[in-house]
Structure formats: C-alpha cells, structure tokens
OpenMM code with the backbone's topology and positions (N, CA, C; nanometers):
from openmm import Vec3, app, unit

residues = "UNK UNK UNK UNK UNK UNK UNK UNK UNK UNK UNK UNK UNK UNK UNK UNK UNK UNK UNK UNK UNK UNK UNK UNK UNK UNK UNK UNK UNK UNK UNK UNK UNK UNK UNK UNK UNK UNK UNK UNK UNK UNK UNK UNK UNK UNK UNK UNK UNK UNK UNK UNK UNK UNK UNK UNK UNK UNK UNK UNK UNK UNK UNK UNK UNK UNK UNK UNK UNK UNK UNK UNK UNK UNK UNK UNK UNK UNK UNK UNK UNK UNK UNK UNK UNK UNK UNK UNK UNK UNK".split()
positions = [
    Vec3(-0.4819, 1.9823, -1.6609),
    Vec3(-0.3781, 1.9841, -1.5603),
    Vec3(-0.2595, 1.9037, -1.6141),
    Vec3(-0.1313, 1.9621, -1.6141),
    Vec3(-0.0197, 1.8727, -1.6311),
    Vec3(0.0298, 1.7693, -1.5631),
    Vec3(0.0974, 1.6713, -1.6125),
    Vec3(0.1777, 1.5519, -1.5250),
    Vec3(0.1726, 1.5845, -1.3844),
    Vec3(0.2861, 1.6843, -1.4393),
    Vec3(0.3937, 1.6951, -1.2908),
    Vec3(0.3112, 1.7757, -1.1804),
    Vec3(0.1826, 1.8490, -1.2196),
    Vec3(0.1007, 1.8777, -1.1272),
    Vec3(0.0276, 1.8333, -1.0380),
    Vec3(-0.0390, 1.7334, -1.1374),
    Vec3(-0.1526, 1.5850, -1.0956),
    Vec3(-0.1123, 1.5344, -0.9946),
    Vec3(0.0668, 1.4470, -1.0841),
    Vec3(0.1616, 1.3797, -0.9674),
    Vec3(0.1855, 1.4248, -0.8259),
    Vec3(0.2283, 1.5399, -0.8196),
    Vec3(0.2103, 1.6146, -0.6714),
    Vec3(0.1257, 1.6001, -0.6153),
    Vec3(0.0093, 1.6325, -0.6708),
    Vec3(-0.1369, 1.6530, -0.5953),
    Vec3(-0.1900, 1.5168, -0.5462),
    Vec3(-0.1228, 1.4333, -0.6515),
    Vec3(-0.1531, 1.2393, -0.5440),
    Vec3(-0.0610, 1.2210, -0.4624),
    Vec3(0.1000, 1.2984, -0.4617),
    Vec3(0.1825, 1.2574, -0.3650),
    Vec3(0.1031, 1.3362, -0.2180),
    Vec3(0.0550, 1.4499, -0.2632),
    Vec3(0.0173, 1.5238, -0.1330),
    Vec3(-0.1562, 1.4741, -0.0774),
    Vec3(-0.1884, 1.4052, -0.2326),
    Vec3(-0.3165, 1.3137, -0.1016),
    Vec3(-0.2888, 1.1749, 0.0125),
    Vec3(-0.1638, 1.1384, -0.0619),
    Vec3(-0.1379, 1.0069, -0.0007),
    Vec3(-0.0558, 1.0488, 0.1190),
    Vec3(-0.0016, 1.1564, 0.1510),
    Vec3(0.1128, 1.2202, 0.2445),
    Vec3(-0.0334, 1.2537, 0.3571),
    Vec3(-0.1074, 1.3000, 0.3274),
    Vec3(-0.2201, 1.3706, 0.4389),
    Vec3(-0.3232, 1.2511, 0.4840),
    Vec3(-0.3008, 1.1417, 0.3832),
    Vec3(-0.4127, 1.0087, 0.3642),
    Vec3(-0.3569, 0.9306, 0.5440),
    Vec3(-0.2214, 0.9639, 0.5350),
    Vec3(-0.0943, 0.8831, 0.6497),
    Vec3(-0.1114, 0.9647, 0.8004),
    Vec3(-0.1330, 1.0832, 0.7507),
    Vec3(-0.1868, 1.1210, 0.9234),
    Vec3(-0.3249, 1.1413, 0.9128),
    Vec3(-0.4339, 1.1688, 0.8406),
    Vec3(-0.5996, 1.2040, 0.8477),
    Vec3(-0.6429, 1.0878, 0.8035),
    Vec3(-0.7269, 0.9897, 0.8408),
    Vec3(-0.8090, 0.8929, 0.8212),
    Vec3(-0.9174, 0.8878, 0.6961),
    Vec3(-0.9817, 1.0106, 0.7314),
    Vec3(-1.0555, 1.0892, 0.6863),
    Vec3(-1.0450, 1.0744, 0.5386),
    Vec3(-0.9390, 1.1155, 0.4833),
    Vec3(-0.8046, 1.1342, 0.3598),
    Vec3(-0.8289, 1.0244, 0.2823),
    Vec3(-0.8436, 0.9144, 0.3628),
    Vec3(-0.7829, 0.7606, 0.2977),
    Vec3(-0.8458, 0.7417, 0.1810),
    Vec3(-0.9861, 0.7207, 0.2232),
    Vec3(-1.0831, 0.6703, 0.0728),
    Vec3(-1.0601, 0.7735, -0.0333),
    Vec3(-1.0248, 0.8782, 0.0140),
    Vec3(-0.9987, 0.9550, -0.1383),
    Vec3(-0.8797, 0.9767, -0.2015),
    Vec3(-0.7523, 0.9298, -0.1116),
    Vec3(-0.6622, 0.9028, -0.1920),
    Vec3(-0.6601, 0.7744, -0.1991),
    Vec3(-0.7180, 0.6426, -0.2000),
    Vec3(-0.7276, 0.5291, -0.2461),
    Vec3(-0.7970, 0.5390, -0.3677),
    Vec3(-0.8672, 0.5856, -0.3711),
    Vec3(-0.9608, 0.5892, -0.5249),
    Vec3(-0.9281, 0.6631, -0.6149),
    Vec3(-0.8481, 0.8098, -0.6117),
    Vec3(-0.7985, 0.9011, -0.6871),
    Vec3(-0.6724, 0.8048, -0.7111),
    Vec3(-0.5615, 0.7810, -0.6683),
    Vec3(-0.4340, 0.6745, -0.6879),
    Vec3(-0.4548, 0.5433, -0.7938),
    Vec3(-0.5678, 0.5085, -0.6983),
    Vec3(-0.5944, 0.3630, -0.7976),
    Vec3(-0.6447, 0.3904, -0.9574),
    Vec3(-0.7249, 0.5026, -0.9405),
    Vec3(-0.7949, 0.4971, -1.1121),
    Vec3(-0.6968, 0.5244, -1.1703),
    Vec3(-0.5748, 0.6278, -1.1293),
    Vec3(-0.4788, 0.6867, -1.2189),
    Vec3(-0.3860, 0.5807, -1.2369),
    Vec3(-0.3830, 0.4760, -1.1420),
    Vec3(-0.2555, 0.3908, -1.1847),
    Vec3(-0.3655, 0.2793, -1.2564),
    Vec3(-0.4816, 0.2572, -1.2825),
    Vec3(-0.5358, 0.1891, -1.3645),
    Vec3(-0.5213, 0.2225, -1.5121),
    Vec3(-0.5817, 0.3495, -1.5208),
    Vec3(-0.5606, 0.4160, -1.6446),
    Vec3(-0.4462, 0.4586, -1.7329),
    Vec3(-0.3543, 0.4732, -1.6444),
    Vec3(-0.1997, 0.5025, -1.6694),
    Vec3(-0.1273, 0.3548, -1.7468),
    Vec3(-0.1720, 0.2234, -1.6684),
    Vec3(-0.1375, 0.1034, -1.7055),
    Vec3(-0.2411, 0.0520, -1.8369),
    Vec3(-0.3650, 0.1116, -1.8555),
    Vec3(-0.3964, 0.0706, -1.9689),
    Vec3(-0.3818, 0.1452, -2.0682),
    Vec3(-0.3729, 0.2489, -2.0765),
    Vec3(-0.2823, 0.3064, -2.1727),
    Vec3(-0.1624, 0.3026, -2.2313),
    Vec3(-0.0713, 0.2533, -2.1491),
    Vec3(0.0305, 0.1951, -2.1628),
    Vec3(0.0177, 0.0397, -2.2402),
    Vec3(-0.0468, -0.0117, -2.1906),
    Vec3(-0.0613, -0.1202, -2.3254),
    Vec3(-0.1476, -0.1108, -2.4365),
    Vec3(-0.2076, -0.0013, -2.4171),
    Vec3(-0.2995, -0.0083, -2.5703),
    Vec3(-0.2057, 0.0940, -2.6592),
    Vec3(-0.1449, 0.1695, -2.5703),
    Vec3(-0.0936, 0.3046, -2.6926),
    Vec3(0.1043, 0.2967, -2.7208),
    Vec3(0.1369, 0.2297, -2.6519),
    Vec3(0.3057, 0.1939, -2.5919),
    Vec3(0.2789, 0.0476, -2.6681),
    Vec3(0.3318, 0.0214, -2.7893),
    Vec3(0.4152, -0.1135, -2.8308),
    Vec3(0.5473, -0.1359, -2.7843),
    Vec3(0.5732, -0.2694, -2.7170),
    Vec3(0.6886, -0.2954, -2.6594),
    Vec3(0.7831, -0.2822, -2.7495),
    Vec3(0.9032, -0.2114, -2.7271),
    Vec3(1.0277, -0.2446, -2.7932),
    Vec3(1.1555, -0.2753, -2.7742),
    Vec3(1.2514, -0.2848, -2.8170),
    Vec3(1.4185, -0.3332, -2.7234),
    Vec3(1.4314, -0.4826, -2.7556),
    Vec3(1.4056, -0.5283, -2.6093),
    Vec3(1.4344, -0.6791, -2.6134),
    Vec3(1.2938, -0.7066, -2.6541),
    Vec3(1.1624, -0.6768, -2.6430),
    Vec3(1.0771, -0.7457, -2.6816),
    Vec3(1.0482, -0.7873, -2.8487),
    Vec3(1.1484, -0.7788, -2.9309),
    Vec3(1.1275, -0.7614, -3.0835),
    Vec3(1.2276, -0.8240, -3.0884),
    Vec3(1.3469, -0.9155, -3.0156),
    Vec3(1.4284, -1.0150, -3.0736),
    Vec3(1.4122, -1.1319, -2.9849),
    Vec3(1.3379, -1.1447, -2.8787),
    Vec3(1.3498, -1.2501, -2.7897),
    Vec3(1.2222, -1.3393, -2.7859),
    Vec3(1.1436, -1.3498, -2.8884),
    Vec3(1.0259, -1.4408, -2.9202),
    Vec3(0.9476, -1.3552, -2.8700),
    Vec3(0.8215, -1.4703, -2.8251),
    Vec3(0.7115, -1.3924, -2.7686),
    Vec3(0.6935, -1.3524, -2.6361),
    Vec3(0.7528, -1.4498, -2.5560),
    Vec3(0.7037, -1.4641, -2.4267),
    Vec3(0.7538, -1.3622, -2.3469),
    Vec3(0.8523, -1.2925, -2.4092),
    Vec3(0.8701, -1.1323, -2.3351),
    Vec3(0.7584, -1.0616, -2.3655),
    Vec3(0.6924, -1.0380, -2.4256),
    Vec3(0.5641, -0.9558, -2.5165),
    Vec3(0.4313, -0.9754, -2.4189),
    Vec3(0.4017, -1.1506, -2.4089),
    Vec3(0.2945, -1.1634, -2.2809),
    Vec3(0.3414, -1.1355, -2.1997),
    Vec3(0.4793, -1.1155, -2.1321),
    Vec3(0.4863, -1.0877, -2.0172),
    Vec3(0.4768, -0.9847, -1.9733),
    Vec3(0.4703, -0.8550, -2.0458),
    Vec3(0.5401, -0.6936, -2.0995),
    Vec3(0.3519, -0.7262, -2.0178),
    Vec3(0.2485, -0.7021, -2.1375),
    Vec3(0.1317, -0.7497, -2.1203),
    Vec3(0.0619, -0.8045, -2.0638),
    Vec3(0.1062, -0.9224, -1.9903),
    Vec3(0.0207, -0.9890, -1.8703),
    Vec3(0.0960, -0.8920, -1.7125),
    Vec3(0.2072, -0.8390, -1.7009),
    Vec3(0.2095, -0.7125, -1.5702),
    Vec3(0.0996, -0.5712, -1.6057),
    Vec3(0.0920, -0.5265, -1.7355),
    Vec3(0.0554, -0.4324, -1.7433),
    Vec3(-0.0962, -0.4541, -1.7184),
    Vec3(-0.1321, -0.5676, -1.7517),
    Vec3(-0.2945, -0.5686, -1.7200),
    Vec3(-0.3183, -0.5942, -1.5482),
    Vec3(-0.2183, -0.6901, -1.4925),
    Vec3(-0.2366, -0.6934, -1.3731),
    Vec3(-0.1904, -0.5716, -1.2482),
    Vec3(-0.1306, -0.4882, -1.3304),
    Vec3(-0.1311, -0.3514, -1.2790),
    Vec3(-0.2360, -0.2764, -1.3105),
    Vec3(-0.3167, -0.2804, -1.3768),
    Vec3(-0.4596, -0.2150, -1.4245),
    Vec3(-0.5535, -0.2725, -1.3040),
    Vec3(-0.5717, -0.4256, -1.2995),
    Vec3(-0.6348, -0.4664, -1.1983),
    Vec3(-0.6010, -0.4294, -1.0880),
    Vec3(-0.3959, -0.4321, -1.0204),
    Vec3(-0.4791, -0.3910, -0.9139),
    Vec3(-0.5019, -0.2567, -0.8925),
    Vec3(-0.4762, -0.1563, -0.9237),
    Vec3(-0.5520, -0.0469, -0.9694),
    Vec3(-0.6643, -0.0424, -0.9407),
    Vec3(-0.7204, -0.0894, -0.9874),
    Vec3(-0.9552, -0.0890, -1.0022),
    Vec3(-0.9342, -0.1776, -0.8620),
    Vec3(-0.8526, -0.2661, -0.7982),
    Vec3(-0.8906, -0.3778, -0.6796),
    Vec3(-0.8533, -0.2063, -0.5648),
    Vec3(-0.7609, -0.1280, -0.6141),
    Vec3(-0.7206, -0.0265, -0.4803),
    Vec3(-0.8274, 0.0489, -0.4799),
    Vec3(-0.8979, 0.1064, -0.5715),
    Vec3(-0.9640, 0.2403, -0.6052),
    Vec3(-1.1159, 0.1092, -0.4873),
    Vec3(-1.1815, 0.0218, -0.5808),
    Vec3(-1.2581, -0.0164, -0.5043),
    Vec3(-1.2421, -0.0475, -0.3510),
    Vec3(-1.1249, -0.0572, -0.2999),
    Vec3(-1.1142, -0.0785, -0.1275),
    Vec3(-1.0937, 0.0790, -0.1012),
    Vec3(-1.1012, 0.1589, -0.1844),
    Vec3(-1.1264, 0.2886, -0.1116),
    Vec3(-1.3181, 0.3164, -0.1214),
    Vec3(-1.3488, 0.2736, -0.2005),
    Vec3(-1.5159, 0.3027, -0.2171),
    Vec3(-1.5667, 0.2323, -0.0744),
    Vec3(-1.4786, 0.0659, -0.0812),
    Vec3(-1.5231, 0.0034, 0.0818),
    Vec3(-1.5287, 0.0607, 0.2080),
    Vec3(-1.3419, 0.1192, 0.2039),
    Vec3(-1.3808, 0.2580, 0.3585),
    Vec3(-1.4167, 0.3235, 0.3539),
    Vec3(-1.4814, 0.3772, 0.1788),
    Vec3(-1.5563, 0.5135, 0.2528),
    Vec3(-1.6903, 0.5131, 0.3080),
    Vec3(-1.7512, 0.3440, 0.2901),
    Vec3(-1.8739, 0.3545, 0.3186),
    Vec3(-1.8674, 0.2742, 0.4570),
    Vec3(-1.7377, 0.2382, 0.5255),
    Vec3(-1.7450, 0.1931, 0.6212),
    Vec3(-1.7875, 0.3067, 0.7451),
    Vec3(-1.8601, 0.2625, 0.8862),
    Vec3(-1.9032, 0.3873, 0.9595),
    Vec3(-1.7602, 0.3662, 1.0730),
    Vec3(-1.7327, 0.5107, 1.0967),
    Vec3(-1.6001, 0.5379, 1.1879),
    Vec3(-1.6463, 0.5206, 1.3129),
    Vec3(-1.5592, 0.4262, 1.4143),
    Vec3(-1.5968, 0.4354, 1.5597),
    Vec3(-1.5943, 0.4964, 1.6002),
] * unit.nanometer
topology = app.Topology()
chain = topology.addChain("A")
for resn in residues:
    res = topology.addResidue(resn, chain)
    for name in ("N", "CA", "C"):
        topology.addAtom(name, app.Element.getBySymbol(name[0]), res)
C-alpha cells in the first residue's frame, strides 16, 4: 500500500474513532505503531543534516533524543489503545 493511501486510511480511522467509540482502540493502536515506526526509522535511516553538521553536538542529541521520544510515545498511544480495548463498555 502507498503513503498517501495508508495516510488517508488513518485520517479516516481517527475521523470515525471521534463519533464511534467502538473505532477508538483501533485507531489508537493502528496511529501509534505507525507513528512509532515512522519515528524510528527516521533515526536509524535519516542522518541529520543542515544545521546539525556545523553547530556541535547538542543539536544532533537533540534531533535524537525527540525522535526517540516520539517513538515512545507512539508504543505509550498504541498500548492505551490495547487498554480500551480490553476495557468492558457500560
């Protein structure tokens, strides 16, 4: 499946997630892995460049310490969708 297909298909789980309840845990967990995976790829396969190659290091951890904490919360969203889905509906 392409990008721009995928992308739709999470804009249109998270659009149906907002009126069906139902929806939620599975666009919480489909969203989160992709923005997990999306962010670690991005730092393993994407070397920083621009300002990060004349301004020391500490642009470089920083490039690096968002991209991992966008990975986390990623895996922290996807798992609070595994939580509602096993929560029971009133």
């Amino acid at each position: 499946m392409e990008f721009v297909a995928l992308l739709f298909k999470l804009l249109t789980l998270i659009s149906e997630a907002c009126s069906n309840v139902e929806k939620l845990p599975v666009a919480l967990i489909s969203c989160g892995v992709v923005q997990a995976a999306v962010a670690l790829s991005l730092a393993i396969f994407k070397a920083p460049g621009g300002i990060f190659l004349r301004h020391g290091k500490v642009p470089v951890y920083l490039y690096y310490g968002i991209d991992i904490s966008v990975v986390i919360f990623g895996l922290f969203e996807a798992s609070i969708g595994f939580w509602v889905s096993g929560t029971p509906v009133n």
